[in-house]
C-alpha positions in Angstrom: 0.0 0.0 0.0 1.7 3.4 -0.7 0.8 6.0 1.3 2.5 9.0 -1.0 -1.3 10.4 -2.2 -2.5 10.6 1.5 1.1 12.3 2.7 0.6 15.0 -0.1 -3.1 15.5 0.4 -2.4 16.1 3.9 0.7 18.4 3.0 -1.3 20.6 0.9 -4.5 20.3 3.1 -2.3 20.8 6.0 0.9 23.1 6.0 -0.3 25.4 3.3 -3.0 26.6 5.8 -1.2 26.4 8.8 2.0 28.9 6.8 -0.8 31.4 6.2 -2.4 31.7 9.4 1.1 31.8 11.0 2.6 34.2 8.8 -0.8 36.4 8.8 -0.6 36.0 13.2 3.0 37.1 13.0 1.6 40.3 10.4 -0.8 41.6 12.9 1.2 41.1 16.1 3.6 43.6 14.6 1.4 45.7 13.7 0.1 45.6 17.0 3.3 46.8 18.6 4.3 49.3 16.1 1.0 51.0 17.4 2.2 50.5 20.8 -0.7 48.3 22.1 -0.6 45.2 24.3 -0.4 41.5 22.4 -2.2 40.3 25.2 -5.4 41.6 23.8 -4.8 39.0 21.2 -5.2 35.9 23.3 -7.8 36.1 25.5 -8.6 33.6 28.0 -7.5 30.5 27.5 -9.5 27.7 28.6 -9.4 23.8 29.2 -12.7 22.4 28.6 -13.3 19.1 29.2 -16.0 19.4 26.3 -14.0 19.6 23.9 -11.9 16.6 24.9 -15.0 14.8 25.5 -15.9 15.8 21.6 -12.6 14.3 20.3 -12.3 11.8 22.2 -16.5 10.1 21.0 -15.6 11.4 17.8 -12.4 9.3 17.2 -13.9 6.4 18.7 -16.7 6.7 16.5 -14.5 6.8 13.8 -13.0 3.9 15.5 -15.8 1.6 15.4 -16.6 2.2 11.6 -13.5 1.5 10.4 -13.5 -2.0 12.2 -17.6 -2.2 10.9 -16.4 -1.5 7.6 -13.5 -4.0 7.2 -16.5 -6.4 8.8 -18.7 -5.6 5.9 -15.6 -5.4 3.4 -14.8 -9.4 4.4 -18.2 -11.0 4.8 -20.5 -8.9 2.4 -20.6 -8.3 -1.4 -19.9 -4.5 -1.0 -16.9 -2.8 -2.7 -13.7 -1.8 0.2 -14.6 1.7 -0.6 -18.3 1.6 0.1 -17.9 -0.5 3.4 -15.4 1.7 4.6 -16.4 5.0 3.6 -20.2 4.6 4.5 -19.5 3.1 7.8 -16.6 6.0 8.9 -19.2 8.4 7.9 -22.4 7.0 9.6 -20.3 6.3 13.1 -18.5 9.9 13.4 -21.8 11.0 12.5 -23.6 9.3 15.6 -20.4 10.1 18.0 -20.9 14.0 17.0 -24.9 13.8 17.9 -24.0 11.7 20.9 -21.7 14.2 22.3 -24.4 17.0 21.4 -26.8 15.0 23.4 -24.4 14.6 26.6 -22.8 18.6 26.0 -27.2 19.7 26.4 -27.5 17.7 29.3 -24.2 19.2 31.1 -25.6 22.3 29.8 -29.2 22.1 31.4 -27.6 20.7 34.6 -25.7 24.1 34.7 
C-alpha cells in the first residue's frame, strides 16, 4: 500500500494553511506593537474544557468503530472496500458527534 497520495493531500490540506495563518498572526502582532498596544489583547482567556476533549475523544472512537464495521462488511458482504469503509466511517463519526451534542445539552441544562 503506498501512502505517498494521503502524505501529499495532507501536505497541501495541511501546512499550506497552517504557513498562512502563521505568517498572517506574526503580520498583525507587529502591527500591533508598532501602534504601541498590548499583544495580550490578542489571546484572551485560555480555557481547558473538558468538552472539547469529550468531543474528540467520542468522535475518534466513533471513527474507530466504523472503520472495524467497515473491514467487517468489506470481508463478509458483497460491498466494494470503498463503500464499506467510507459509509460506515461516515455513519459512526456521525452518531459520536450527535451523541456528544446530546451529553454537551445535558451538562448544559444541569448548569
Amino acid at each position: 500500500m503506498d501512502i505517498t497520495p494521503v502524505v501529499a493531500i495532507i501536505s497541501v490540506f495541511g501546512v499550506i494553511p497552517l504557513v498562512v495563518y502563521l505568517v498572517h498572526r506574526h503580520k498583525e502582532r507587529r502591527a500591533l506593537i508598532e501602534k504601541g498596544m498590548d499583544i495580550s489583547l490578542l489571546q484572551g482567556e485560555k480555557k481547558c474544557s473538558t468538552l472539547e476533549s469529550l468531543k474528540y475523544g467520542i468522535l475518534l472512537i466513533g471513527l474507530a468503530v466504523g472503520i472495524l464495521i467497515g473491514n467487517i462488511l468489506d470481508a463478509y458482504t458483497r460491498l466494494n472496500e470503498e463503500v464499506s469503509y467510507f459509509s460506515m466511517i461516515f455513519l459512526f463519526g456521525g452518531l459520536a458527534l450527535l451523541i456528544f451534542y446530546s451529553i454537551a445539552k445535558k451538562q448544559e441544562e444541569t448548569e
